[in-house]
BARO-418857 format. One line per field, with one value per residue (C-alpha): residue number from 1; chain; x, y, z. Coordinates in nm, 3 decimals, always signed. Example, Ala and Ser with C-alpha at 12.3 -4.5 7.8 and 13.67 -1.06 7.14 Angstrom:
BEGIN
seq <- 1;2 $
mol <- A;A $
X <- +1.230;+1.367 $
Y <- -0.450;-0.106 $
Z <- +0.780;+0.714 $
END
This chain:
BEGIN
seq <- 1;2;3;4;5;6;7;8;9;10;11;12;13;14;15;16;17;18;19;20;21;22;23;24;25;26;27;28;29;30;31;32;33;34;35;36;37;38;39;40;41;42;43;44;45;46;47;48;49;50;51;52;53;54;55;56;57;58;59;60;61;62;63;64;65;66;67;68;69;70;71;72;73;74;75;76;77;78;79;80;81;82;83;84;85;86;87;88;89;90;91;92;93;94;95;96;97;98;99;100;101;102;103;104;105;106;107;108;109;110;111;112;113;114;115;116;117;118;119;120;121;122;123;124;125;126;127;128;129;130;131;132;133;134;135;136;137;138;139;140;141;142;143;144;145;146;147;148;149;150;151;152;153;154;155;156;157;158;159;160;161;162;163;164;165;166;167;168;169;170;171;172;173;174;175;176;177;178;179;180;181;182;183;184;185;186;187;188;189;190;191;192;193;194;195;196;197;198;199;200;201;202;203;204;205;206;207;208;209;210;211;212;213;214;215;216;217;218;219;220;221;222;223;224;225;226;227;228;229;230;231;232;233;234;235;236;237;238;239;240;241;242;243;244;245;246;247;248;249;250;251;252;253;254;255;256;257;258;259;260;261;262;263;264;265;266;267;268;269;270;271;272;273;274;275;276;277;278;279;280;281;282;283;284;285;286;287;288;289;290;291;292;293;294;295;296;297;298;299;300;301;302;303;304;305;306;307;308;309;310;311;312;313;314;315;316;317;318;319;320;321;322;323;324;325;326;327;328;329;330;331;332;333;334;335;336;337;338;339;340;341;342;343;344;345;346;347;348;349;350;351;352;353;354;355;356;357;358;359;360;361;362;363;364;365;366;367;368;369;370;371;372;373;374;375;376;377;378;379;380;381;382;383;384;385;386;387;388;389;390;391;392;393;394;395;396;397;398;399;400;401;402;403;404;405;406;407;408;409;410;411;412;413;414;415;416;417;418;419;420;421;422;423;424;425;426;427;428;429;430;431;432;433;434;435;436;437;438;439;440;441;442;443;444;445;446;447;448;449;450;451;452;453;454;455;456;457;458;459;460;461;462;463;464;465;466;467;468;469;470;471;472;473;474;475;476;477;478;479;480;481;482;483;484;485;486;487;488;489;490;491;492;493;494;495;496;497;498;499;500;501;502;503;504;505;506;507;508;509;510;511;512;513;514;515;516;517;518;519;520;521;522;523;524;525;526;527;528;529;530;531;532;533;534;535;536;537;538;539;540;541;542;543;544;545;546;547;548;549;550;551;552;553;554 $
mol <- A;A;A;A;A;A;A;A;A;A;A;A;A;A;A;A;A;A;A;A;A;A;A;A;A;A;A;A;A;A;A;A;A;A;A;A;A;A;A;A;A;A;A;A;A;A;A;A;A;A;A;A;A;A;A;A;A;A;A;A;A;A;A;A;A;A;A;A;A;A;A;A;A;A;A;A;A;A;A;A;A;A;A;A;A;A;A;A;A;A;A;A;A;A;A;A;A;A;A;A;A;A;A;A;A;A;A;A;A;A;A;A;A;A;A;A;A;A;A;A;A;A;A;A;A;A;A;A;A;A;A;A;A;A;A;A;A;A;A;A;A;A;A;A;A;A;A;A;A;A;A;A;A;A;A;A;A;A;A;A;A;A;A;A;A;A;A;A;A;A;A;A;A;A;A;A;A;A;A;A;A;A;A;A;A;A;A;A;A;A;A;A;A;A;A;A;A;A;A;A;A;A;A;A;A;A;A;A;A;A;A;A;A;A;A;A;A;A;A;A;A;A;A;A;A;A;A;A;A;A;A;A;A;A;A;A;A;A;A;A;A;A;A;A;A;A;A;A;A;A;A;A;A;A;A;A;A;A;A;A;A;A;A;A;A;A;A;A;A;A;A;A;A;A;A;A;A;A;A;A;A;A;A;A;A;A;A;A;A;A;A;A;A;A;A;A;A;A;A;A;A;A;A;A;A;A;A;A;A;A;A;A;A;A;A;A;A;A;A;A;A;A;A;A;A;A;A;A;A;A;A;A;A;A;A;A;A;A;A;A;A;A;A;A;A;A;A;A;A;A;A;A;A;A;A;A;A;A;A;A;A;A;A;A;A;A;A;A;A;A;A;A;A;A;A;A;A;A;A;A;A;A;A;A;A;A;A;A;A;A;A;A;A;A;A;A;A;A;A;A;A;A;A;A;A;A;A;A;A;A;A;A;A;A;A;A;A;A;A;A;A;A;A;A;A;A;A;A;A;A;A;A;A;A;A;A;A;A;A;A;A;A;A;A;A;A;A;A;A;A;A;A;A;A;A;A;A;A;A;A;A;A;A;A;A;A;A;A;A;A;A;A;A;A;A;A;A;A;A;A;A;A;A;A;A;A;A;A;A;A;A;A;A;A;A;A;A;A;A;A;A;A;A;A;A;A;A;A;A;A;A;A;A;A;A;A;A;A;A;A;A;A;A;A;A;A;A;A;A;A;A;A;A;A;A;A;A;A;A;A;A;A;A;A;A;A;A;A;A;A;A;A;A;A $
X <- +0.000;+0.143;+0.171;-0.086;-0.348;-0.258;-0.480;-0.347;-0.220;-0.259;+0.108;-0.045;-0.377;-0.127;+0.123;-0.189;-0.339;+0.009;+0.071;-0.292;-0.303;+0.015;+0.249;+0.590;+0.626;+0.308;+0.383;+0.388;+0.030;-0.123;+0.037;-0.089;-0.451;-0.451;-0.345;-0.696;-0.856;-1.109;-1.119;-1.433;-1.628;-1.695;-2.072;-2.262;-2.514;-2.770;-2.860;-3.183;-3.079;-3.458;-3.745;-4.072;-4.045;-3.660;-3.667;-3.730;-3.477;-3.291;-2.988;-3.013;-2.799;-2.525;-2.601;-2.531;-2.254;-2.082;-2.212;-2.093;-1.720;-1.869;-2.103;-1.847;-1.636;-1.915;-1.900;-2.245;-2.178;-2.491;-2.724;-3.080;-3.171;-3.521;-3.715;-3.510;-3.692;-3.877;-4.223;-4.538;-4.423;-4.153;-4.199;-4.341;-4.041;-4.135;-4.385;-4.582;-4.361;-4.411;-4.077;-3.805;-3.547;-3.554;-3.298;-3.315;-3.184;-3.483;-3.680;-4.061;-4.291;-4.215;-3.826;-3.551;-3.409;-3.634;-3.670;-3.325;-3.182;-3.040;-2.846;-2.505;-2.555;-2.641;-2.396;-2.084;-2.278;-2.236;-1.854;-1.816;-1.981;-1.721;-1.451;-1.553;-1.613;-1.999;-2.259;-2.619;-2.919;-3.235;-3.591;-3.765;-4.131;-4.225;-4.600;-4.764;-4.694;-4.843;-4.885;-5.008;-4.947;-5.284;-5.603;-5.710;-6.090;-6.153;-6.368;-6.361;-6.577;-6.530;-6.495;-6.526;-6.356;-6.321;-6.263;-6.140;-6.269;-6.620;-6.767;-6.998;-7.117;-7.134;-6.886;-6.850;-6.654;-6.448;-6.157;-5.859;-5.485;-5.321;-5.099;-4.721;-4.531;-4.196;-4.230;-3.888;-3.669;-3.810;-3.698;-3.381;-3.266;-3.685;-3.890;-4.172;-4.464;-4.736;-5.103;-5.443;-5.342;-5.020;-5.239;-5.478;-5.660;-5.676;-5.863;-6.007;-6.267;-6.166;-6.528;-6.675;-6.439;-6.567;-6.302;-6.314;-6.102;-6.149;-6.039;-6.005;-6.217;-6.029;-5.767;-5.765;-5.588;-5.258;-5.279;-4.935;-5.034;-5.145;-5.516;-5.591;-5.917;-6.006;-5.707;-5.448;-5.292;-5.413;-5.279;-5.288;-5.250;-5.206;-5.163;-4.900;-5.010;-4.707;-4.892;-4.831;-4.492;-4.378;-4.460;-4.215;-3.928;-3.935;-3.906;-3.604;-3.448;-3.458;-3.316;-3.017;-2.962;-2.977;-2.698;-2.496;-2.603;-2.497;-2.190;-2.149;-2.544;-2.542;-2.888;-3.321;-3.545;-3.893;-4.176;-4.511;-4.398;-4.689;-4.926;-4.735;-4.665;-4.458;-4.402;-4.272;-4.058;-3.887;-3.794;-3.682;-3.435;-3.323;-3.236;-3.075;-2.820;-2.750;-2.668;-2.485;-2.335;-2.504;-2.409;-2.724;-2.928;-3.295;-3.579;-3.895;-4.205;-4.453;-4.581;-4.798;-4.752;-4.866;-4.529;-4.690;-4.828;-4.410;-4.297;-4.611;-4.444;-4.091;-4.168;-4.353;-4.000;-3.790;-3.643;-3.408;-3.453;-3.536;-3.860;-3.830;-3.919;-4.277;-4.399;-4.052;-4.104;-4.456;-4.293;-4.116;-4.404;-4.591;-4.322;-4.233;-4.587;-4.762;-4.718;-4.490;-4.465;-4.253;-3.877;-3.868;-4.153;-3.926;-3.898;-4.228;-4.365;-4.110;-3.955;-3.627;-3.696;-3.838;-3.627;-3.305;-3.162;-3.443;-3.510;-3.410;-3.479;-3.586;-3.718;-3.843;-3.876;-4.043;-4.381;-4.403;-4.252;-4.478;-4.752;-4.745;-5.013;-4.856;-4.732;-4.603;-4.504;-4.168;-4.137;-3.817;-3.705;-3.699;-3.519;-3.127;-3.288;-3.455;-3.140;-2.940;-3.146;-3.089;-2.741;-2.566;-2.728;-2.639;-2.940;-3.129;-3.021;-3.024;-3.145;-3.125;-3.307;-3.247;-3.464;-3.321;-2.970;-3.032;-3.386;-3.690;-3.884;-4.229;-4.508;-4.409;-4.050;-3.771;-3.459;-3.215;-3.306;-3.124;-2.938;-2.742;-2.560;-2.702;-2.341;-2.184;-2.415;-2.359;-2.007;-1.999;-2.154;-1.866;-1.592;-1.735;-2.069;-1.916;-1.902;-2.099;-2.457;-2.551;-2.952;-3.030;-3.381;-3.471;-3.660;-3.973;-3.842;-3.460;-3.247;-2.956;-2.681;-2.348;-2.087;-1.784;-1.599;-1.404;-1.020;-0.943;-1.207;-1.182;-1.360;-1.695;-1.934;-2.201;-2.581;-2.822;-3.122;-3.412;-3.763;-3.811;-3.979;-3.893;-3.597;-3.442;-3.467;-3.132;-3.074;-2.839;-2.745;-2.405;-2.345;-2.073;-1.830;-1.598;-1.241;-1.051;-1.157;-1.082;-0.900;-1.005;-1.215;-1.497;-1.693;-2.014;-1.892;-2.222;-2.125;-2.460;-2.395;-2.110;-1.832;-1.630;-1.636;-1.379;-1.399;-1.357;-1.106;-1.433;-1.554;-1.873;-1.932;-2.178;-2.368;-2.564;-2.777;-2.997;-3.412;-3.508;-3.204;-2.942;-2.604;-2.317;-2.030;-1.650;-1.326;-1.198;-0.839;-1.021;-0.872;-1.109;-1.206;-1.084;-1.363;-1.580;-1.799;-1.861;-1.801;-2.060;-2.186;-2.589;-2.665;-2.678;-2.875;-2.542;-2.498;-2.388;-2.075;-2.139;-2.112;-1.879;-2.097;-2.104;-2.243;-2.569;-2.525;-2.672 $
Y <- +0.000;+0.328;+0.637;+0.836;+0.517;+0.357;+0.473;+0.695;+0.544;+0.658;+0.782;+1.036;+1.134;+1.229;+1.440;+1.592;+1.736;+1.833;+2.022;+2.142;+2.254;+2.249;+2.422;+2.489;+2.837;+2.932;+3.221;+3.153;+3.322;+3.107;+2.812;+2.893;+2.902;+2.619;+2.414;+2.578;+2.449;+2.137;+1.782;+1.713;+1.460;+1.123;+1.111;+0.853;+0.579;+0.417;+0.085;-0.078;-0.471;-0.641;-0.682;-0.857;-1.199;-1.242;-1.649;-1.686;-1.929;-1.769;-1.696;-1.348;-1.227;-1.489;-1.343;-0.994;-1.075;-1.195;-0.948;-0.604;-0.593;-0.599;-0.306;-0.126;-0.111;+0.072;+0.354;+0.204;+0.274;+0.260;-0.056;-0.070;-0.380;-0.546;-0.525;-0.819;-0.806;-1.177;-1.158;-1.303;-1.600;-1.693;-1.655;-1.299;-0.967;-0.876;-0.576;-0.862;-0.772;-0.986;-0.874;-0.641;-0.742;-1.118;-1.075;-1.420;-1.552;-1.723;-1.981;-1.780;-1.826;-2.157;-2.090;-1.939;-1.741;-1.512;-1.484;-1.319;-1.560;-1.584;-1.294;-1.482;-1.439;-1.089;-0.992;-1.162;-0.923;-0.640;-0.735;-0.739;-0.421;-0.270;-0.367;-0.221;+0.091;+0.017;+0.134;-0.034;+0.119;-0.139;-0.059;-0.040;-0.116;+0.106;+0.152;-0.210;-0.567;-0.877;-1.288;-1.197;-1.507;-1.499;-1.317;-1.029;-0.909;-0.559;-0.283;-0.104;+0.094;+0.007;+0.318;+0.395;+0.256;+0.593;+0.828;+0.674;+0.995;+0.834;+0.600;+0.356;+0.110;+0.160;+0.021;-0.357;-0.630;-0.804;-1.025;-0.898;-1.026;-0.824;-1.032;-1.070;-1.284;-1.339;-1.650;-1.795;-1.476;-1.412;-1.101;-1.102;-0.726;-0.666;-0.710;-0.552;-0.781;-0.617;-0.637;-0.462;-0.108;-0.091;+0.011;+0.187;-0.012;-0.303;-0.529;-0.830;-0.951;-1.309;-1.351;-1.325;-1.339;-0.948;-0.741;-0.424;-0.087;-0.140;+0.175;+0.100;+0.243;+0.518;+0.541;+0.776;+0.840;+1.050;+1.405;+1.379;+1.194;+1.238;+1.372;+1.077;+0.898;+1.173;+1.051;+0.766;+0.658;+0.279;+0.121;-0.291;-0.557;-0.427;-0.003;+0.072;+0.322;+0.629;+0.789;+0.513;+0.566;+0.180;+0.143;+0.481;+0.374;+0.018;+0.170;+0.437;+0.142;-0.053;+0.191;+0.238;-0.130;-0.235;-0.012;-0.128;-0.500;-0.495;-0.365;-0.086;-0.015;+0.343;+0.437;+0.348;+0.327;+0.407;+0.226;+0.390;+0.713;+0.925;+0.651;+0.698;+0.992;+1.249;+1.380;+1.100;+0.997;+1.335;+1.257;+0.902;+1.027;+1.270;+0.978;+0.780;+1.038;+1.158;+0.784;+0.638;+0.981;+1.235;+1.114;+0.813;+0.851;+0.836;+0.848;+0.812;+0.661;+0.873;+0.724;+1.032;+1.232;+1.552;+1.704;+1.955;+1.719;+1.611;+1.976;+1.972;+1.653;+1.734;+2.057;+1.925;+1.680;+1.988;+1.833;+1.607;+1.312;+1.271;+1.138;+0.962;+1.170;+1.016;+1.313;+1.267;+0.886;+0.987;+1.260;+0.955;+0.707;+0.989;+1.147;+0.759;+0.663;+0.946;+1.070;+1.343;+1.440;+1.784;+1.637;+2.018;+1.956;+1.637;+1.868;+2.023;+1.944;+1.715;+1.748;+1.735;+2.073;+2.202;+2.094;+1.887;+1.823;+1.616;+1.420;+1.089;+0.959;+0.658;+0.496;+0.195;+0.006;-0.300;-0.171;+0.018;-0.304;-0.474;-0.635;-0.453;-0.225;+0.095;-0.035;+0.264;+0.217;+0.355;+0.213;+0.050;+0.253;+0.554;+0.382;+0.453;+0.806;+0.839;+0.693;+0.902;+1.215;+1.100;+0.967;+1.234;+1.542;+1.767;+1.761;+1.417;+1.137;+0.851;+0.501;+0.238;-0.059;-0.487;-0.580;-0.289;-0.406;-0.824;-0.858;-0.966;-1.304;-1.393;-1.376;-1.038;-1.088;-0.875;-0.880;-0.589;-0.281;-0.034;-0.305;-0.390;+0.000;+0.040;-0.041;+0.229;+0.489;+0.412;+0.406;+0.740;+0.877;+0.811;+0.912;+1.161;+1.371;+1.657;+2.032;+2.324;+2.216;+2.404;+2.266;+2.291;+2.233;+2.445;+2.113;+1.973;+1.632;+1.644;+1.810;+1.785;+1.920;+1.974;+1.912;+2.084;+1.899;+2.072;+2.114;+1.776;+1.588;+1.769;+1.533;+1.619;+1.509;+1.625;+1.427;+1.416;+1.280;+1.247;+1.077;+1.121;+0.770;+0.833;+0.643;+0.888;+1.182;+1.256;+1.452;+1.735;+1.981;+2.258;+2.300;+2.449;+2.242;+2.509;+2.652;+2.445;+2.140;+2.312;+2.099;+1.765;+1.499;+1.385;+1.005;+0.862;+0.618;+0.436;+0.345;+0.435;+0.741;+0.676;+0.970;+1.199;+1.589;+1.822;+2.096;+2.451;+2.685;+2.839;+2.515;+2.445;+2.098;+1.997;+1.666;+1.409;+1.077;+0.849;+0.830;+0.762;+0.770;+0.881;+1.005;+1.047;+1.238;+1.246;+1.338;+0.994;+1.042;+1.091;+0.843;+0.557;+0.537;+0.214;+0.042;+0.105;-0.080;-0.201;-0.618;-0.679;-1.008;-0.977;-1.290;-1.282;-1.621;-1.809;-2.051;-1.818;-1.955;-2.134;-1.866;-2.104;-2.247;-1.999;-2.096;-1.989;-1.579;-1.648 $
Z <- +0.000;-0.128;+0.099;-0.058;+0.018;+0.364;+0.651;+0.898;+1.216;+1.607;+1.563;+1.238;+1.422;+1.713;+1.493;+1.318;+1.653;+1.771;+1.434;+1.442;+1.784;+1.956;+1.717;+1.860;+1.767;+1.966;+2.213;+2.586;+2.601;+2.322;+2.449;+2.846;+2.701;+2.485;+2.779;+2.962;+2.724;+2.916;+2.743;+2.502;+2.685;+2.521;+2.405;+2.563;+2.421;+2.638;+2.532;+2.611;+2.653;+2.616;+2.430;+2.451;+2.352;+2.464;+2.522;+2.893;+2.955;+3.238;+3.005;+2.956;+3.244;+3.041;+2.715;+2.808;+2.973;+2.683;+2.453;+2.668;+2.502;+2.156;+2.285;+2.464;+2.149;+1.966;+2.225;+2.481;+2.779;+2.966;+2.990;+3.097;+3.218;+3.217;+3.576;+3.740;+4.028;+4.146;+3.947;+4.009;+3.709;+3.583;+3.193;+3.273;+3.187;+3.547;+3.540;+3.748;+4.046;+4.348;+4.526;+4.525;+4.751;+4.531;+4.238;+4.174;+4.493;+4.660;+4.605;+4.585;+4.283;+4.231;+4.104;+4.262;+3.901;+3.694;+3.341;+3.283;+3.547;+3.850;+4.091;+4.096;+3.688;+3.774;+3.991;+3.682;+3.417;+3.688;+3.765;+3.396;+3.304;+3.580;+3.437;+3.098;+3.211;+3.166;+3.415;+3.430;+3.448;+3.674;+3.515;+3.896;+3.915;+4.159;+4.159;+4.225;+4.335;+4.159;+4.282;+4.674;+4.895;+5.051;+4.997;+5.290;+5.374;+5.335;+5.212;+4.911;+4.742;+4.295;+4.117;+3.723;+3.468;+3.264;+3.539;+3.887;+4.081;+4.012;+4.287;+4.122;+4.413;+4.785;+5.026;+5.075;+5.165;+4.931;+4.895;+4.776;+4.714;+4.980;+5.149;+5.066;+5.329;+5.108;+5.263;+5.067;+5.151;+5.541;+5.663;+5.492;+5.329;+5.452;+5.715;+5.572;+5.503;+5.307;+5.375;+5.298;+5.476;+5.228;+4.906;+4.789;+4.546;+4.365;+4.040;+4.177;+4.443;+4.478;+4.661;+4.336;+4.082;+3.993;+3.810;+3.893;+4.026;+4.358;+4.580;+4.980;+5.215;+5.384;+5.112;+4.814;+4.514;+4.543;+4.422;+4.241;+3.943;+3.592;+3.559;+3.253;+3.365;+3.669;+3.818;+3.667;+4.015;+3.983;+3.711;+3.772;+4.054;+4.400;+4.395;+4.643;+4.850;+4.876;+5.172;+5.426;+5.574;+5.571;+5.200;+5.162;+5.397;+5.242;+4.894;+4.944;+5.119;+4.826;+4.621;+4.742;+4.848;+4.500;+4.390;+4.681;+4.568;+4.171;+4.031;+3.765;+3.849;+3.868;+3.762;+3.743;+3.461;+3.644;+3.464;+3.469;+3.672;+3.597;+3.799;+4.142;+4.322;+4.169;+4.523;+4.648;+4.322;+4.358;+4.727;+4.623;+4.373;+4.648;+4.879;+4.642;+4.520;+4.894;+4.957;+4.611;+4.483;+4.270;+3.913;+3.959;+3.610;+3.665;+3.365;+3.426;+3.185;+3.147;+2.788;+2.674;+2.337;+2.470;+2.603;+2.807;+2.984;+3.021;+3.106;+3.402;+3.553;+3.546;+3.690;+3.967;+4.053;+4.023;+3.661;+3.944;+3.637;+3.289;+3.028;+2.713;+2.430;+2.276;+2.094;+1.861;+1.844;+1.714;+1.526;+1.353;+1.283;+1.131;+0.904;+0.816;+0.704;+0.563;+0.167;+0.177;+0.511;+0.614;+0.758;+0.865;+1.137;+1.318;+1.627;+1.661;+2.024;+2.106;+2.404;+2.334;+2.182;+2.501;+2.744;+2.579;+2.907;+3.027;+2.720;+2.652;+2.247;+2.116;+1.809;+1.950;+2.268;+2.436;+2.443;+2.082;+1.929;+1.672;+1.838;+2.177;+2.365;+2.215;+1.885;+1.711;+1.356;+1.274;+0.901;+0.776;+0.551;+0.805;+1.105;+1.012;+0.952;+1.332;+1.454;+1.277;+1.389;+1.780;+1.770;+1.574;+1.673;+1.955;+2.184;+2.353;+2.524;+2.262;+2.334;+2.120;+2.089;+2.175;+1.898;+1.626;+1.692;+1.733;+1.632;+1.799;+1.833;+1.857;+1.658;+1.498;+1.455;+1.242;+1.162;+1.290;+1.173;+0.979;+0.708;+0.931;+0.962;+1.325;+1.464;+1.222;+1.332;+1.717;+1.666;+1.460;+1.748;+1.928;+1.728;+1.521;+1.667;+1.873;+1.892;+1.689;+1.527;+1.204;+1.071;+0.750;+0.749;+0.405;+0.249;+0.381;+0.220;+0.264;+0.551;+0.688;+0.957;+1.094;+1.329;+1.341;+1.587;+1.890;+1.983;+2.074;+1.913;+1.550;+1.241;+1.315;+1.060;+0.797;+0.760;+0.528;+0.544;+0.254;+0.275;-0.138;-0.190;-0.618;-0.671;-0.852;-0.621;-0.512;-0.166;-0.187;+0.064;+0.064;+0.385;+0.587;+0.778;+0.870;+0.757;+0.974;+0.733;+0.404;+0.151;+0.298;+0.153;+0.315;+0.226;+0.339;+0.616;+0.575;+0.207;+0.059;-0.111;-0.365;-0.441;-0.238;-0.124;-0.158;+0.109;-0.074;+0.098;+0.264;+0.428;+0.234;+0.073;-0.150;+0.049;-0.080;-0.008;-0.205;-0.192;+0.146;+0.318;+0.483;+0.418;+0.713;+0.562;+0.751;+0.652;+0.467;+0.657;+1.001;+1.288;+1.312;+0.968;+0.948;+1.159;+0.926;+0.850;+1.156;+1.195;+1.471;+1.584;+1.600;+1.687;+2.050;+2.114;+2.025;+2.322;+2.607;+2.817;+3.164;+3.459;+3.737;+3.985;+4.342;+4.672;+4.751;+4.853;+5.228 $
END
């Protein structure tokens, strides 16, 4: 290989920054403030590590395990794991809670692991995360239990369907599934057994087999929730009730002895925040950063599209955590399946646009999936455009998706998303998506932007994105990259749009991708340009090595 065609090495990309940055015959003065200059931080990727139908064989602690050096090389360094928490069965992803102090360590329910397996297989997924530099995120299910051990007799009054402020019956007796005596774990990590008086409501009168909303006489709803149906504090099973003081102690307990118990965890996923109290969730993140350090990531679920509705909630916790984005996710699934739809109206109402700090991105999860409760169509074509749009812009949180990088299973299953160019994009992320942001939003059907890169991180990167379904239509967009990349050329690392850019001596280039695409432009000589493309390994259900057989952890 010639010179003029070999790609540059660490050694070059070291000379080029000292040349670049650190000339010798700087003065004292310019030499003094360059060395003020602060280090670029690495961008980070969160990584959900589920979906739906993931086999529930008790390997998935295993699986991940093996798979986090593969992920860590593509720049994610934050995992949220599925609720892990002892459910009410074992084939169920855990939203069924029955106990949170059981990580798979005691024989309740009929099986001592859960679905993703047991806590010995947790805690060698932690140790290895640790030693990658990874951190975990838990997804806690905070606002219910599921799977009582025995029923309780009480009185409840059954409210409406549509709007739980409504009392439809008069006060009665029925029989409810109160009663949760951990009987495998005793009072180890808890003593707190939970009984009628530790909720609120419930769905079932085991008297009579009558479904209903049941709310308990002398309880009420909480005041700190979402106003949907007169007032959305019961969701399902057995409503934990955030005004009694033993429910509240048991729960900031927990928190913080989880992220004492797994290594590398250093942060909560809270499903279904807006049903609980927004009061107490506030508090809760309070106590767990005053205990475990102030750099704990919380986001919360509040699955609604209205972001106002978002921007009430956060204000009400003092913005102490963040919300996944749905208004952009919509944003996506409409722009992806309507005729013609306006690229330049991706941000409108989103959330990430109101308050960027607070807003975590996604273009698919577990529950939007095909063939879940809030299926959200996000078509194929468009996904390496929504994931380009949250991993290589400035603002958002990006999360990517188990079943968009591996796949799903079940009755609706796909293939990884993206053809395969989801690693690329992650990994361009990483190397490539820093400093100044310049939009160029001029064409309802093709847009695209810019970043220039900073000091010590300096390739930035140019994208362009088209929804055009002719197959002709050609996106093209001149765009500024800035004067300090004049007289480079710059290649799509994604391989889909063919040619080269020459910088002019102003730093404008002339960008381009095919019909309903996308286009990710960088310097051809920038350092890391030789990892593309990316050679990653999706198939994660290859047999998963043993973990070494531990004593039991009591």
């Amino acid at each position: 290989m010639s010179d003029s065609t070999r790609r540059p090495s660490f050694r070059d990309l070291r000379q080029y920054l000292s040349s670049r940055f650190f000339s010798p015959n700087a003065s004292s003065a310019s030499l003094a403030k360059q060395n003020e200059r602060l280090p670029t931080p690495r961008n980070s990727t969160l990584f959900q590590a589920f979906e739906w139908n993931v086999p529930p064989d008790g390997r998935h602690w295993s699986r991940l395990r093996d798979a986090l050096p593969a992920l860590a090389r593509l720049g994610t360094d934050n995992i949220w794991l599925p609720p892990g928490c002892k459910a009410s069965n074992v084939v169920g992803n855990g939203y069924d809670i029955y106990d949170l102090y059981d990580l798979g360590e005691f024989e309740q329910k009929w099986t001592r692991r859960t679905k993703w397996g047991t806590k010995e297989e947790l805690l060698e997924l932690g140790m290895r995360a640790e030693e990658l530099g990874v951190r975990l995120m838990w997804d806690a299910v905070l606002n219910h239990k599921a799977g009582a051990d025995h029923t309780e007799k009480c009185r409840a009054v059954e409210v409406d369907e549509n709007d739980r402020t409504k009392v439809v019956s008069k006060p009665r007796e029925i029989e409810a599934w109160l009663q949760f005596d951990f009987y495998g774990r005793g009072d180890t990590y808890s003593k707190l057994k939970h009984h009628c008086y530790h909720f609120n409501g419930t769905d079932y009168d085991n008297s009579t087999g009558h479904k209903a909303i049941y709310r308990l006489e002398g309880k009420s709803w909480s005041n700190a929730v979402d106003r949907t149906k007169g007032n959305d504090d019961f969701l399902m099973f057995a409503n934990l009730d955030y005004s009694n003081v033993e429910v509240v102690e048991d729960v900031r307990a927990w928190g913080a002895w989880i992220l004492d118990q797994v290594p590398a965890l250093k942060g909560f996923r809270l499903d279904a925040v807006q049903h609980f109290s927004g009061f107490f969730t506030r508090d809760w993140v309070d106590h767990v950063r005053n205990n475990c350090g102030n750099d704990v990531f919380v986001v919360g679920e509040f699955w609604d599209g209205d972001t106002k509705k978002l921007l009430r909630w956060l204000d009400m916790v003092q913005y102490k955590i963040s919300l996944f984005d749905v208004a952009l996710l919509n944003n996506f699934s409409h722009i992806s399946t309507s005729e013609d739809a306006d690229l330049r109206k991706i941000l409108d109402a989103t959330l990430v646009q109101a308050r960027p700090k607070n807003a975590v991105t996604v273009v698919m999860n577990h529950d939007t999936q095909p063939g879940q409760t809030m299926d959200t169509k996000v078509l194929n074509f468009f996904k390496p455009l929504a994931y380009a749009f949250i991993l290589l812009r400035r603002d958002g949180y990006p999360c990517v998706f188990y079943g968009d990088l591996y796949g799903t299973r079940g009755k609706h299953a796909e293939t990884p998303s993206c053809g395969g160019k989801l690693p690329d994009l992650i990994l361009a992320r990483t190397l490539y998506a820093y400093g100044e942001q310049q939009d160029y939003f001029d064409n309802r059907n093709c847009v695209g932007w810019v970043r220039q890169g900073t000091w010590d991180r300096p390739f930035g990167l140019a994208v362009v994105i088209s929804n055009f379904l002719q197959t002709a239509a050609l996106g093209v967009k001149r765009m500024y990259v800035g004067v300090s990349h004049a007289g480079e050329v710059w290649t799509d690392m994604l391989g889909w749009s063919k040619g080269e850019v020459a910088i002019d001596n102003k730093g404008w280039g002339k960008f381009t991708c095919a019909s309903a695409s996308v286009g990710v432009w960088v310097n051809k000589e920038a350092a890391g340009r030789e990892l593309f493309p990316v050679d990653f390994d999706t198939d994660i259900y290859r047999e998963a090595s043993p973990v070494k057989q531990q004593p039991h952890l009591l």
